[in-house]
C-alpha positions in Angstrom: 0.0 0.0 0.0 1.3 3.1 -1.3 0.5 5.5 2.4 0.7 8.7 -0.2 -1.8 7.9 -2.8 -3.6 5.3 -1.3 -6.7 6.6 0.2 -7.9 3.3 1.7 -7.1 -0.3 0.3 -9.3 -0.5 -2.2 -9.0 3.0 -3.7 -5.8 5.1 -5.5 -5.9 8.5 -6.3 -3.2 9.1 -9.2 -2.5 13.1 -9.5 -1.2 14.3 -13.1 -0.8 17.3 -15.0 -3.4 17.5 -18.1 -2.1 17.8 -21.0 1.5 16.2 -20.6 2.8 13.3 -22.5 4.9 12.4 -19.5 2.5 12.0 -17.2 0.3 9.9 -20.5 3.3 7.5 -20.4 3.3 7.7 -16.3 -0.7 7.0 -16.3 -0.1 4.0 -19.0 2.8 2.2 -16.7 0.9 2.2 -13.7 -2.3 0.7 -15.1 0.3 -1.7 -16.9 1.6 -2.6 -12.9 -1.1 -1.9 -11.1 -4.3 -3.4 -12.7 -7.7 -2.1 -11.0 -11.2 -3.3 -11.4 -12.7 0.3 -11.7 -10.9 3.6 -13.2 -12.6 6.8 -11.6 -12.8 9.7 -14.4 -13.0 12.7 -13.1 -15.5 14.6 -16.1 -19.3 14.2 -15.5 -21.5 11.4 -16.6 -22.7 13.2 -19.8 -19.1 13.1 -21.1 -18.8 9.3 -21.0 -20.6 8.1 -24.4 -19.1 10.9 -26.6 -15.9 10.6 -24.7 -15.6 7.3 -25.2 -16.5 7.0 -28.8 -13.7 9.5 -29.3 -11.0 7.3 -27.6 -12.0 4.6 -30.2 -11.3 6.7 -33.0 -7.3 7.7 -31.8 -5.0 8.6 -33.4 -7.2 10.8 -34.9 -7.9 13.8 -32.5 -11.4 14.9 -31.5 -13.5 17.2 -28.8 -16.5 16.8 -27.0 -18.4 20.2 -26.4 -20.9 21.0 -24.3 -22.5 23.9 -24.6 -23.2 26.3 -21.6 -26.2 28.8 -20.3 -28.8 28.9 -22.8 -28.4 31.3 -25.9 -24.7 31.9 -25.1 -21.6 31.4 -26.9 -19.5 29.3 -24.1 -18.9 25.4 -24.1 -16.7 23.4 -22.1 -14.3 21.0 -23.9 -12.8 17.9 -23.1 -9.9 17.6 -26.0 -9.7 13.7 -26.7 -5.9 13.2 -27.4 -3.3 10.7 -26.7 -1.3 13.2 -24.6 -3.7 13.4 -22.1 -3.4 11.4 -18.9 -7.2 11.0 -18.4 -7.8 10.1 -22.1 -4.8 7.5 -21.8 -6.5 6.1 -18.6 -9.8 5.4 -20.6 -7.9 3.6 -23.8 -6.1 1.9 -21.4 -9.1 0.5 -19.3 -11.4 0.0 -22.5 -8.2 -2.4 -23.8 -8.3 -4.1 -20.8 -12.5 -3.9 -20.3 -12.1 -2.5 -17.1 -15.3 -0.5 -15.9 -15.3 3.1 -16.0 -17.0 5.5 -13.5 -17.7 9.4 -14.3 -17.7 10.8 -11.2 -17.6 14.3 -11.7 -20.4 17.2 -11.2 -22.8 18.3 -13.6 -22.6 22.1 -13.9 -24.6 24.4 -15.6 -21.5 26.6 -16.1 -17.9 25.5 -15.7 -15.4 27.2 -13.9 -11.8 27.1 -15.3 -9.1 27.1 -12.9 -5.3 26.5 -12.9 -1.6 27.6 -12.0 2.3 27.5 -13.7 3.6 24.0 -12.6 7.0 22.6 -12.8 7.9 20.6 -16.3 7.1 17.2 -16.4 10.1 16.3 -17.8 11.4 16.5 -14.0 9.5 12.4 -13.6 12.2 11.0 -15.6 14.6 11.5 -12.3 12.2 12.6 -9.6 9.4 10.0 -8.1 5.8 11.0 -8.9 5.6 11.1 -4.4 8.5 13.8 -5.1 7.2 16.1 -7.8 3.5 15.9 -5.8 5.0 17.1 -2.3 7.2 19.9 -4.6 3.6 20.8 -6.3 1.7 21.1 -2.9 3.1 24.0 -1.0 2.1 25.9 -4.2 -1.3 24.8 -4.6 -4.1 27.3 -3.9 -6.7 26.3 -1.6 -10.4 25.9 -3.4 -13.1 28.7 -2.0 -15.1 27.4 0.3 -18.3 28.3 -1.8 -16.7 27.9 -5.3 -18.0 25.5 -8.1 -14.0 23.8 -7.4 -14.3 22.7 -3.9 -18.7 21.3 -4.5 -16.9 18.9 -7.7 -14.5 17.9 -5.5 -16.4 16.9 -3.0 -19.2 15.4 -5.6 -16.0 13.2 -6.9 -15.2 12.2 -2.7 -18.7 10.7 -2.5 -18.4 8.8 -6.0 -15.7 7.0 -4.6 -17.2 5.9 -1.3 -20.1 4.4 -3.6 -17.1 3.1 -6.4 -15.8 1.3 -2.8 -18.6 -0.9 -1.6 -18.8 -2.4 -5.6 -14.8 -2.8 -6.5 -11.6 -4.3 -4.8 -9.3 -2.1 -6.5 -10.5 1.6 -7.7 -8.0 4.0 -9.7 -8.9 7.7 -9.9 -6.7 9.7 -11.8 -7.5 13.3 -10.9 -5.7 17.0 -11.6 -2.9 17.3 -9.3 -4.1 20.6 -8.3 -7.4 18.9 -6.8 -5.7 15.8 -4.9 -4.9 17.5 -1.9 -8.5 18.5 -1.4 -10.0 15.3 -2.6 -8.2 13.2 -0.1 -9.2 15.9 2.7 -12.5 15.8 1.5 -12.6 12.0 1.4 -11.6 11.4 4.7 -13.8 14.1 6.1 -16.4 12.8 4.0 -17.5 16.3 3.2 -21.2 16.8 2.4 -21.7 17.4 -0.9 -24.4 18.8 -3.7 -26.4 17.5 -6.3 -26.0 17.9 -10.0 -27.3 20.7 -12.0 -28.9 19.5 -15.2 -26.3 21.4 -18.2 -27.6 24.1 -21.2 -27.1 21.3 -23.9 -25.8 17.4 -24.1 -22.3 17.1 -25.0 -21.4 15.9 -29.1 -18.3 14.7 -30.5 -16.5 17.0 -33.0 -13.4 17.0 -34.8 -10.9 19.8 -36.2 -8.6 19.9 -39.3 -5.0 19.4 -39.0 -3.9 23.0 -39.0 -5.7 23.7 -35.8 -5.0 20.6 -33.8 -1.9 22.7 -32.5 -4.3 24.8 -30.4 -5.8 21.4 -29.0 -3.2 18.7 -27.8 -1.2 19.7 -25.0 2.4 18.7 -26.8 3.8 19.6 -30.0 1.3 17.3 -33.1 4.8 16.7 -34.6 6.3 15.1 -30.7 2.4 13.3 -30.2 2.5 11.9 -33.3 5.7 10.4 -32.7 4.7 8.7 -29.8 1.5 7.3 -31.5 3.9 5.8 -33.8 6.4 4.4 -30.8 3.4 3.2 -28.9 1.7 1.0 -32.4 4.9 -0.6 -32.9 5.7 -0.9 -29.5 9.2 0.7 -29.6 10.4 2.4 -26.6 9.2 5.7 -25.9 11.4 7.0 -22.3 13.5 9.6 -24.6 11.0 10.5 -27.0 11.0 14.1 -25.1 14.2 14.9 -26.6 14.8 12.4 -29.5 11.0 13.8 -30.9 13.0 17.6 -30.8 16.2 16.4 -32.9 14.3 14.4 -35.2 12.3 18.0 -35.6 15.5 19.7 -36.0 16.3 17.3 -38.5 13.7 16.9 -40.7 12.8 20.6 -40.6 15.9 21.0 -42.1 15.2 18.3 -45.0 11.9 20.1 -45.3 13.2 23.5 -46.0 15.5 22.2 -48.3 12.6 20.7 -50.7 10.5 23.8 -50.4 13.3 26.3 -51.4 15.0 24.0 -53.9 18.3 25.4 -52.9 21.6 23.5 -51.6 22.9 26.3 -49.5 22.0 25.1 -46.4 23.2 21.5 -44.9 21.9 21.0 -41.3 25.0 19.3 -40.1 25.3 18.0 -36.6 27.3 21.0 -35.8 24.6 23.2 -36.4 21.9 20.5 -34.7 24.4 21.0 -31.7 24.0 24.9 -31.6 20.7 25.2 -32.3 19.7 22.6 -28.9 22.1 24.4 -26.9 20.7 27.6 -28.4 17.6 26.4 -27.2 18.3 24.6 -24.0 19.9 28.2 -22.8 16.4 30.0 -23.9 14.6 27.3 -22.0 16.7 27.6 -18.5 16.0 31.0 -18.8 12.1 30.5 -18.9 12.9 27.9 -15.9 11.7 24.9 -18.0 13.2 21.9 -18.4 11.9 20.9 -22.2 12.0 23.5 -25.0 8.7 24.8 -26.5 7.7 25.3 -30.0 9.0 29.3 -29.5 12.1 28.7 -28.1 12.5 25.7 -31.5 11.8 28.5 -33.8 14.0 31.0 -32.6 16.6 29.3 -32.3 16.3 28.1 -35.7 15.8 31.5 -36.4 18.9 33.1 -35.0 21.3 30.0 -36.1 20.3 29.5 -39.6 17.3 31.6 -40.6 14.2 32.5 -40.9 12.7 30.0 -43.4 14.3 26.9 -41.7 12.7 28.5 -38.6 9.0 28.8 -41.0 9.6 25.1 -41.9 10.5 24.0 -38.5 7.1 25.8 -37.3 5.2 24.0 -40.3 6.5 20.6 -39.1 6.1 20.5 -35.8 2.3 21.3 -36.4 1.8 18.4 -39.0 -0.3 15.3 -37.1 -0.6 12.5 -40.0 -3.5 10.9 -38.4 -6.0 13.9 -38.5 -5.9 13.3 -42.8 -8.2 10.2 -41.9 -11.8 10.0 -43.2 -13.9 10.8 -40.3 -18.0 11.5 -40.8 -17.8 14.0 -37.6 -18.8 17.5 -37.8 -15.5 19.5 -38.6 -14.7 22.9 -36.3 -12.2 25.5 -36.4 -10.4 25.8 -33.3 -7.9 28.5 -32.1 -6.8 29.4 -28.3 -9.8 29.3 -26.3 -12.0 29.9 -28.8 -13.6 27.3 -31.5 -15.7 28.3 -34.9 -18.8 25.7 -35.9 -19.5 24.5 -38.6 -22.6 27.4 -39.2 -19.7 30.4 -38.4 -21.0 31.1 -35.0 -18.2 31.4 -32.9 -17.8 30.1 -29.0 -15.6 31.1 -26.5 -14.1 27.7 -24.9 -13.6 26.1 -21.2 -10.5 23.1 -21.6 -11.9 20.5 -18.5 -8.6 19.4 -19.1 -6.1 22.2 -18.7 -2.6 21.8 -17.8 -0.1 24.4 -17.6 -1.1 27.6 -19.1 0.1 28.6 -22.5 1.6 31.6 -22.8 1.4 33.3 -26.4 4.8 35.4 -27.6 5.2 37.1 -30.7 8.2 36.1 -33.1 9.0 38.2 -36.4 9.6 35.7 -39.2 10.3 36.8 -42.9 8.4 34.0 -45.3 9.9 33.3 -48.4 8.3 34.9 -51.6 5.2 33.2 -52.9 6.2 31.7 -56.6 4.0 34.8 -58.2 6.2 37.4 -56.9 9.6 35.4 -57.4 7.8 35.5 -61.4 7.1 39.1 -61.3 11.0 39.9 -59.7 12.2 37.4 -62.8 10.1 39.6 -65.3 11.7 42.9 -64.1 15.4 41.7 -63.8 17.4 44.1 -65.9 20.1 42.1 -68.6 22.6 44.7 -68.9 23.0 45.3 -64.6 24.7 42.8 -62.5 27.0 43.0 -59.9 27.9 41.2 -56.2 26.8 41.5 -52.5 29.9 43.6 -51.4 29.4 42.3 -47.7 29.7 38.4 -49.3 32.5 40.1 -51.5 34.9 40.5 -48.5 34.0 37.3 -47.2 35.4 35.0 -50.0 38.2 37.2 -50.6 39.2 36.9 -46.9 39.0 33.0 -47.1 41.0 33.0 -50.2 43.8 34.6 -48.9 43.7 32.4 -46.0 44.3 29.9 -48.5 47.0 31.2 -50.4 49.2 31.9 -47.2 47.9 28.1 -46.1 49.2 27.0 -49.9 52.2 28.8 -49.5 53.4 27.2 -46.0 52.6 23.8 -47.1 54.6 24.9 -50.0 57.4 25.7 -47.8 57.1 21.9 -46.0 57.6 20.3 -49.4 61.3 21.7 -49.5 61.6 21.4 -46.0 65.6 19.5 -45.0 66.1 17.5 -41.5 69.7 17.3 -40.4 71.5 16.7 -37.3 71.8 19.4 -34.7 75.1 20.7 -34.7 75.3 24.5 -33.7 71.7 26.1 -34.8 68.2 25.3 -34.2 67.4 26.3 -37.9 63.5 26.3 -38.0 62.9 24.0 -35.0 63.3 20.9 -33.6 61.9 17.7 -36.3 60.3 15.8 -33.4 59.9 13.0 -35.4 63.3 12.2 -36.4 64.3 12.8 -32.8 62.5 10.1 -31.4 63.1 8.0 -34.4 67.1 8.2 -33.6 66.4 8.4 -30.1 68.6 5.6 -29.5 71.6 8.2 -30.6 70.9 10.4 -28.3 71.1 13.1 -31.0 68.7 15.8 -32.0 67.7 16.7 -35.5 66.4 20.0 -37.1 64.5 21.6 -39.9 65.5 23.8 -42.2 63.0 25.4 -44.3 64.7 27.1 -47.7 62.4 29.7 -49.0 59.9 28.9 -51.6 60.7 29.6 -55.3 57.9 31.3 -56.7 54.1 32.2 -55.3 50.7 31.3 -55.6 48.3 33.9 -57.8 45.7 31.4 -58.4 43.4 29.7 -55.9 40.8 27.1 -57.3 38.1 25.9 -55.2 35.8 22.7 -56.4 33.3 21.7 -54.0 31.3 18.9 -55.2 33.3 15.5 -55.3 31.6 14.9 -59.0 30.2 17.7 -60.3 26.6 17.4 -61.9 27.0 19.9 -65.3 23.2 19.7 -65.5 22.9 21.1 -62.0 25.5 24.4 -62.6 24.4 25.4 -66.1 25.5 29.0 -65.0 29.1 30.1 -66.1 30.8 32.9 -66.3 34.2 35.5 -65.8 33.8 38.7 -63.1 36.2 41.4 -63.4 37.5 43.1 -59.8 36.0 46.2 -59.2 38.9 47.6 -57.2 42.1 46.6 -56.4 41.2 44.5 -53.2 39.3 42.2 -55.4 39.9 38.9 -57.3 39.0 38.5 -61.1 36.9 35.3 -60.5 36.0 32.7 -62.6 33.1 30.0 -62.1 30.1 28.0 -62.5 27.1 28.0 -60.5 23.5 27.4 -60.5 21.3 30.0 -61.9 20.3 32.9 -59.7 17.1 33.4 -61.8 15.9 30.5 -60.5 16.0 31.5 -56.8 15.0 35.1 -56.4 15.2 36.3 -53.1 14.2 40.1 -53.5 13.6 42.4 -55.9 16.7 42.6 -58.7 18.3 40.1 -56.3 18.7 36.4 -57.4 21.0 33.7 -55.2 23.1 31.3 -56.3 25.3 28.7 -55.4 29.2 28.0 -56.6 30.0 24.5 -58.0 33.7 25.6 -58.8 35.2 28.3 -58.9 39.0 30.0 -59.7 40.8 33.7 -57.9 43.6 35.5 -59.6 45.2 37.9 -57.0 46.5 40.7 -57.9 43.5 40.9 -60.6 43.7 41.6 -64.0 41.7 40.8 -67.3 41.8 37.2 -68.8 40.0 35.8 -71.5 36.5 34.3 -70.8 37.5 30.9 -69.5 34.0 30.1 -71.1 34.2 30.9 -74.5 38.0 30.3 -74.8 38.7 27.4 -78.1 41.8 26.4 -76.4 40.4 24.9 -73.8 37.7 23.0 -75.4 39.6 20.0 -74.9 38.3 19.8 -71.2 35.3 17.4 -70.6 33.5 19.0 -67.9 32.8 22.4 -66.1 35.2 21.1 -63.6 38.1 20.2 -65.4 37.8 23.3 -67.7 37.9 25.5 -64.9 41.0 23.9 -63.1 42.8 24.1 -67.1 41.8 27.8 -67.1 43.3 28.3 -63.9 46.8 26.6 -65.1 46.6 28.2 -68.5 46.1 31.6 -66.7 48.9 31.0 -63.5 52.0 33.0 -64.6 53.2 31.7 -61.0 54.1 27.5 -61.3 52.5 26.7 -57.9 48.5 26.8 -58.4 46.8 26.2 -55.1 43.8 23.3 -55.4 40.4 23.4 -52.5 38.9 20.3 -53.3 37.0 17.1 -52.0 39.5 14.8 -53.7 43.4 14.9 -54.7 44.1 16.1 -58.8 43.2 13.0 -60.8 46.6 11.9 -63.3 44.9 13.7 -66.2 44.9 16.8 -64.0 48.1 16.4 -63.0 49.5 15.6 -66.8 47.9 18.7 -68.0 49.5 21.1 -65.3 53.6 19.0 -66.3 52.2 20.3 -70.0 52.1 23.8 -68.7 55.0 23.7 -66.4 52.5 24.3 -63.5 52.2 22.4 -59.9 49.2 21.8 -57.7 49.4 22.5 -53.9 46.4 20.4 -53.2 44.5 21.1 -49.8 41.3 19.0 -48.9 38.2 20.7 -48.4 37.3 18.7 -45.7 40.3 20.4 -43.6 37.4 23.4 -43.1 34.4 23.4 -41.4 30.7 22.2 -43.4 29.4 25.7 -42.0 32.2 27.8 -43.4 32.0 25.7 -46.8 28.0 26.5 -46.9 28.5 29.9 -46.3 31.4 30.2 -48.5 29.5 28.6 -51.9 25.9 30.5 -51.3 26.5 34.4 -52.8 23.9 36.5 -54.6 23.5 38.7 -57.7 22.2 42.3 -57.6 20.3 44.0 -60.5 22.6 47.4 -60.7 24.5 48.9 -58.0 21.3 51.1 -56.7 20.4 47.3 -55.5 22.9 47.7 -52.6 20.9 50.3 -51.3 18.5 48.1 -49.7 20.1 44.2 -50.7 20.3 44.0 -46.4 16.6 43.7 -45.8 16.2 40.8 -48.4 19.6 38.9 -47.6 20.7 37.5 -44.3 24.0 37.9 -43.6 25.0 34.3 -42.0 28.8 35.3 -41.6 
């Protein structure tokens, strides 16, 4: 006998937080344990046949309404979802064909109560006595002549009557109300009759798009365990595993909808956004992220349309798409629209901890007509870069160079014995390969004979042609600037603003200091090459008056590479791309194309700057 939730030893009273798939999966263990002969619900008799007839139809989520005070525009709601404790209880004694009791009070008008609570998330290391005792201190005491304290009291007599007909009776009840039932239990506290209600509750349903504004977790995180719980996979982590597989295929989502490779949602980027996300939580004093803290995290890491598609996701429910012949309802926060327009203002009988509503600027992307329109205006003779993007690359590629130019430096590099001078250092390897000697050896590193003007960057392992039908030669506009050459996807295709398209490097080639060449495109002599690729990397060696060419690439230059730059009396200084970061590579390969310079003017307020 449990002495804190036993209230005699035929009778449990099981507090839980509505609305809380922890305490769902909590409800469903102990009936799994603890078998009884008689679950106790605490909703009024009314409620059982519509109830009821909604639990048979899960997955798919429905509401029972009842409307209230005749002629008015308030029902109370009982939301029938697989998140909610009670409704859990009921599937899980119908399954089992235990009895059910209603043994709540019928009220002409209910009265909605409730309070902030601590996350349920905590039961995953704290006992269910634990979190309870926590909870109590906190709890308000009911008014003595409130509608709270008579149904409490109504639901204490029930269960003396459940008693004399059952040897084992479960009532799972609000943990705000379980102090006050047990007092009122043993007290046996005199109680009131019930009120006959304004109208008889009836089953509805809502479309998917509004089921967010009716289960008490994320659709996306209930749906998941819906699917857990049919194939009977384990279900303890889902709290967290449900957010990174949101993360994740958010991300995929995104992808689809924009058509553009920019972004790759690596597992570096997973990693900030959670911690991103577990910081915004703490400071709410939470334990479990909620769908605002998600989305702006997404929003500040990557950007405001993964952020859109993250919030598009996590409201998708599968199982509300099934054929149902129930009357359909718009809901919304406390408020519901029928299916003749009239709208009601709406009571949860299941309320857990209240929601609060914050506002979070997002950008959407443009709808397809106004990308067309933007397409229609773009002006053939303008075009020029994203200065801010400009300085970016340009930075990176000198990186680059001076990272060419000290491997260039290790490929002469000269190990001899120490003797008088330390040279360029100590070679610690063949020290401790002649440690045996006792002698210490030192590099000498001869200066490099020649430079590096040209920097080639492929990034794509094999290069779809199909996918970067855009190529082309820029000219520097100043003397800080490259002349680049490469090939990319077409910016037409992905307009992001008006006169501003983005695109997306496949390959690309800098010559530093700049000066004119001849279109690498259009150039006969190097029509030999069988790929965008390989023609770019040929232009670069034709171009090089240096003989060291530095190479950014997934994969070492093939023979045929290498053959072609002995031709030309030119040398690669390969460095792989995977030596630099996925983040700083996506960054790197997205840029964008202005109509005109007059497009800088205001470029900022249609690009986001993800340096």
């Amino acid at each position: 006998m449990n002495p804190v939730f036993d209230l005699s030893p035929r009778l449990t009273v099981l507090p839980i937080v509505h609305g809380s798939a922890e305490f769902a999966l909590l409800v469903r263990r102990h009936l799994r344990r603890n078998p009884c002969d008689c679950l106790a619900v605490p909703l009024p008799p009314a409620f059982a046949a519509p109830v009821e007839t909604g639990v048979e139809m899960l997955p798919r989520v429905s509401i029972v309404l009842q409307p209230e005070l005749p002629g008015g525009n308030t029902c109370s709601m009982v939301p029938v979802e697989p998140s909610q404790g009670v409704v859990t209880a009921i599937r899980q004694s119908m399954e089992a064909g235990v009895p059910r009791a209603y043994v709540d009070l019928e009220v002409a008008e209910y009265e909605p109560y409730g309070m902030v609570l601590p996350d349920p998330f905590a039961l995953k290391q704290v006992p269910l006595e634990r979190f309870a005792a926590a909870v109590l201190p906190y709890v308000a005491a009911p008014d003595p002549y409130g509608q709270r304290l008579q149904r409490i009291r109504r639901m204490a007599y029930e269960l003396h009557r459940l008693e004399l007909d059952y040897e084992h009776v479960l009532c799972v009840c609000s943990i705000l109300d379980w102090p006050w039932l047990r007092q009122a239990y043993v007290s046996r506290a005199p109680f009131i009759e019930s009120v006959r209600p304004a109208g008889m509750p009836r089953l509805c349903t809502v479309p998917e798009e509004d089921v967010f504004f009716v289960l008490g977790e994320l659709p996306f995180i209930t749906h998941l365990y819906e699917h857990r719980r049919a194939e009977l996979l384990r279900d303890e982590t889902l709290a967290m595993d449900g957010v990174k597989a949101l993360l994740r295929e958010a991300g995929e989502k995104w992808r689809q909808q924009s058509g553009s490779r920019d972004w790759n949602i690596t597992t570096k980027t997973l990693g900030i956004i959670l911690t991103y996300a577990r910081n915004l939580t703490l400071m709410d004093r939470r334990l479990t992220p909620d769908l605002y803290h998600l989305a702006l995290a997404a929003k500040q890491v990557v950007s405001d349309g993964y952020a859109l598609a993250l919030i598009q996701l996590a409201r998708r429910y599968p199982a509300q798409c099934l054929a149902t012949e129930l009357e359909i309802i718009r809901a919304g926060p406390d408020a519901c629209i029928d299916a003749a327009g009239q709208k009601h203002a709406v009571k949860n009988r299941l309320q857990g901890a209240p929601r609060i509503w914050k506002a979070l600027a997002l950008r959407p992307p443009p709808a397809p007509p106004q990308r067309r329109r933007w397409q229609l205006r773009w002006n053939p003779l303008a075009q020029c870069s994203y200065p801010p993007e400009d300085e970016r690359i340009e930075s990176f590629q000198r990186y680059v160079r001076q990272q060419a130019r000290m491997l260039l430096g290790d490929t002469e590099a000269r190990t001899e014995r120490f003797t008088a001078s330390m040279k360029d250092g100590l070679d610690i390897r063949e020290t401790m390969r002649n440690w045996h000697k006792r002698e210490l050896y030192v590099r000498e590193l001869p200066p490099a004979r020649g430079d590096i003007e040209v920097v080639v960057f492929l990034f794509d392992a094999v290069p779809d042609p199909g996918a970067y039908p855009w190529r082309t030669t820029w000219y520097a506009e100043h003397e800080g600037e490259s002349t680049l050459c490469f090939f990319a996807t077409r910016f037409m295709d992905n307009m992001v603003g008006p006169g501003i398209g983005q695109a997306l490097y496949g390959g690309c080639f800098f010559i530093y200091p700049p000066r004119p060449i001849a279109d690498v495109w259009r150039d006969n002599q190097l029509d030999f090459a069988r790929s965008p690729a390989e023609r770019l990397v040929a232009g670069a060696l034709f171009h090089s008056r240096e003989r060291y060419v530095a190479l950014v690439s997934p994969f070492p230059p093939p023979a045929s590479w290498r053959r072609l730059a002995r031709r030309l009396q030119k040398q690669f200084v390969h460095i792989p791309l995977q030596r630099f970061s996925s983040d700083t590579i996506d960054r790197l390969r997205r840029f964008h194309v202005l109509n005109g310079r007059l497009v800088r003017s205001y470029a900022a307020r249609f690009i986001r700057d993800p340096g």
